[in-house]
C-alpha positions as CSV (number, residue, x, y, z in Angstrom):
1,X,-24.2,0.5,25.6
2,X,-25.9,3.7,25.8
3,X,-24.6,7.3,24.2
4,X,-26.5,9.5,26.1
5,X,-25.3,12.8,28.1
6,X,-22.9,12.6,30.4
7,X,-22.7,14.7,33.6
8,X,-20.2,17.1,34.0
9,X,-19.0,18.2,37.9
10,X,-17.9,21.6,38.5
11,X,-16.7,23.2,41.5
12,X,-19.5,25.2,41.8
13,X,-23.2,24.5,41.4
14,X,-25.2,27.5,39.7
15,X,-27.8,28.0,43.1
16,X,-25.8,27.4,45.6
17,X,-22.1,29.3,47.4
18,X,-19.1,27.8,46.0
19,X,-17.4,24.6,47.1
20,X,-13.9,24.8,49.4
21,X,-11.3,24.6,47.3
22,X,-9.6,22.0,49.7
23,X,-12.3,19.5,48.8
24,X,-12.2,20.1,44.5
25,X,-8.0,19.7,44.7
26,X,-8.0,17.1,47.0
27,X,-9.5,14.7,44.6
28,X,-7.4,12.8,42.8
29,X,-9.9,11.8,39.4
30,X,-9.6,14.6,37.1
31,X,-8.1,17.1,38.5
32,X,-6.0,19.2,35.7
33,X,-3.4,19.6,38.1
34,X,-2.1,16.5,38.1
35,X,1.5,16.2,35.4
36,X,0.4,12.7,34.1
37,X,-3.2,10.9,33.8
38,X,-2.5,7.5,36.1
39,X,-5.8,6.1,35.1
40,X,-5.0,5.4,31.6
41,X,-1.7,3.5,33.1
42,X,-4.5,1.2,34.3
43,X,-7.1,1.5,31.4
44,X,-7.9,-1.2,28.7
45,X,-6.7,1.6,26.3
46,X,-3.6,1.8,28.0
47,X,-2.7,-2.0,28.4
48,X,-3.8,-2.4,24.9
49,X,-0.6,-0.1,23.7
50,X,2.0,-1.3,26.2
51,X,1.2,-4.7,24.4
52,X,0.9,-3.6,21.2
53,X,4.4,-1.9,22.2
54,X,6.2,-5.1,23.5
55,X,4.9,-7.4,21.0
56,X,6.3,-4.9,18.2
57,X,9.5,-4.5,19.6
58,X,9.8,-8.2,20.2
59,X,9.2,-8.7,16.4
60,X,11.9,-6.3,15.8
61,X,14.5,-7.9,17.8
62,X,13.9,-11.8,16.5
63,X,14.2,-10.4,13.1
64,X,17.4,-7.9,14.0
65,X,18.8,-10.9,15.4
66,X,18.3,-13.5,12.7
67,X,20.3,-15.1,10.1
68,X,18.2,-13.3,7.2
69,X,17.4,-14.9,3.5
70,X,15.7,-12.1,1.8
71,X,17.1,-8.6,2.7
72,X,14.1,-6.3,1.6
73,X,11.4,-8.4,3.3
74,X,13.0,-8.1,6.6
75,X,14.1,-4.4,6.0
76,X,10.6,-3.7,5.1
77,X,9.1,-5.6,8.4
78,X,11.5,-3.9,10.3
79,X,11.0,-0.2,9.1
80,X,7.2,-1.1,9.5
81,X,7.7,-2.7,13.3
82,X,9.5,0.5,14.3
83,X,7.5,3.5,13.0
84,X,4.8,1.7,14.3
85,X,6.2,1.5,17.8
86,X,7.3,5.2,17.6
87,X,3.7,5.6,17.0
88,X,2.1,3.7,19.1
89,X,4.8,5.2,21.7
90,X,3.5,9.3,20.5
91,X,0.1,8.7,21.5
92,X,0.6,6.7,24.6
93,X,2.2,9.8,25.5
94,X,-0.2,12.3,24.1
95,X,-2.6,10.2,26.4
96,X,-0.5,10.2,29.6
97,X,0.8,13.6,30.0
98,X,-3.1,14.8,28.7
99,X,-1.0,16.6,25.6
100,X,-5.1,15.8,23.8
101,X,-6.6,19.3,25.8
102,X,-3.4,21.4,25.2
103,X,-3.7,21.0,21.4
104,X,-7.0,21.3,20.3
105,X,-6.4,21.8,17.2
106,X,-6.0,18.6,16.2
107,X,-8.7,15.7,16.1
108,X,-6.6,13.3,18.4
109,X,-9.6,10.5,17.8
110,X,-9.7,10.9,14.4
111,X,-5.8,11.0,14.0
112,X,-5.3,8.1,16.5
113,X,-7.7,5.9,14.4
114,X,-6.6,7.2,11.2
115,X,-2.9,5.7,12.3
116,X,-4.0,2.7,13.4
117,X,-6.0,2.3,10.3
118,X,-2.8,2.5,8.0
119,X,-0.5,1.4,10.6
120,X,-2.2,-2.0,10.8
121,X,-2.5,-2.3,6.9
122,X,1.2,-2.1,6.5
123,X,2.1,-4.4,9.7
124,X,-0.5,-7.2,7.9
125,X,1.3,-6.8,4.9
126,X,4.6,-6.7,6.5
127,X,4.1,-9.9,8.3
128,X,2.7,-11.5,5.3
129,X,6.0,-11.3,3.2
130,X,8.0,-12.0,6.8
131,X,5.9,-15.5,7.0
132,X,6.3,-16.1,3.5
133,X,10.1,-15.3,3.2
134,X,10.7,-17.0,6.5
135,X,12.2,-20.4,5.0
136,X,11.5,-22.2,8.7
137,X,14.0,-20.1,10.1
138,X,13.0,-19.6,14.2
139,X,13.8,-16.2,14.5
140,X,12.1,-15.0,11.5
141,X,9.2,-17.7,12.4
142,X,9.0,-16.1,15.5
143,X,9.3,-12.2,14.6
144,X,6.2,-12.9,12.0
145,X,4.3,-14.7,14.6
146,X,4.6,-11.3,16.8
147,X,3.6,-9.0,13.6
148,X,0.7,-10.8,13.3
149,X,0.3,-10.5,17.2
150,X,0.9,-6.8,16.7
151,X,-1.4,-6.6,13.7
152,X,-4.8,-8.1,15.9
153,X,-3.6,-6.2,19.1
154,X,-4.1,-3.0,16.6
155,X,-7.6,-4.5,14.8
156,X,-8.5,-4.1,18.6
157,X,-7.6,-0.2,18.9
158,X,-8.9,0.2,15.3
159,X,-12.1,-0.9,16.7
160,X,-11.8,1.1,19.9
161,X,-11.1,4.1,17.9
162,X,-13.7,4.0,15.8
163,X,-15.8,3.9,18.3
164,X,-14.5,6.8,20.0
165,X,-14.2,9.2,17.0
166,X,-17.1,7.8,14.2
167,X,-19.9,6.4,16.8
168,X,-19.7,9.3,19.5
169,X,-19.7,11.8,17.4
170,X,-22.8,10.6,14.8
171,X,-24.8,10.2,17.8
172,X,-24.0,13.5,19.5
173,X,-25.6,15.3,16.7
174,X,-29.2,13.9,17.6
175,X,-29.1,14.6,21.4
């Protein structure tokens, strides 16, 4: 896996006239015209949150929807399960509609693997006390078996994160 320099096109080369304009819109990779990124529909990055997505909200709803035995342990699993959806949801978006090169301000990276980093923390722990409070119940069985889906779906985007934001960036010092 190399780090090295990526190459960069531009409309117009610095020797040469300047390329039709018909040719640079017409292409439909990168172009900032374009409303919504449909490549990261299709990217691992992408898939990776819709699942994350549907296996929180599945934990959600078997917990919502059982018979429950210890009412702060599922409160807490669910309040977890959600702001972690919502999340998750946030920077799907930030990712589709390209949001990421309208605010530069923020470190989206750093922010996205920051979240994840605490996000899975409290979904581990979460799951946890939802197996261990569960009392063979199917729903709640079943709503801790998706946290705990949920919790190495995110381990994944941890690591895909930190990639992006701690590996990519101590290596483009050097070059």
């Amino acid at each position: 896996m190399s780090h090295g320099a990526r190459v960069i096109r531009t409309g117009v080369s610095s020797g040469g006239p300047a390329a039709p304009q018909a040719a640079a819109a017409s292409s439909p990779v990168g172009s900032d015209a374009e409303l919504t990124d449909g490549a990261y529909f299709r990217s691992c990055a992408g898939m990776l949150k819709v699942a994350q997505m549907i296996s929180l909200l599945v934990a959600f709803i078997s917990v919502n929807n059982s018979p429950w035995t210890d009412y702060s342990a599922y409160s807490y699993f669910q309040i977890v399960t959600m702001c972690d959806l919502v999340m998750i949801l946030f920077f799907y978006i930030i990712h589709i509609f390209r949001i990421y090169r309208i605010l530069t301000c923020v470190s989206w990276p750093l922010a996205e693997f920051l979240h994840y980093l605490i996000g899975t923390i409290l979904l581990l722990i979460a799951s946890i006390v939802a197996a261990s409070k569960s009392y063979n119940l199917t729903g709640l069985v079943a709503g801790a078996t998706f946290g705990f889906l949920a919790t190495i779906l995110c381990v994944l985007s941890i690591w895909s994160s930190y990639k992006v934001s701690c590996i990519t960036q101590s290596t483009s010092k050097y070059h």
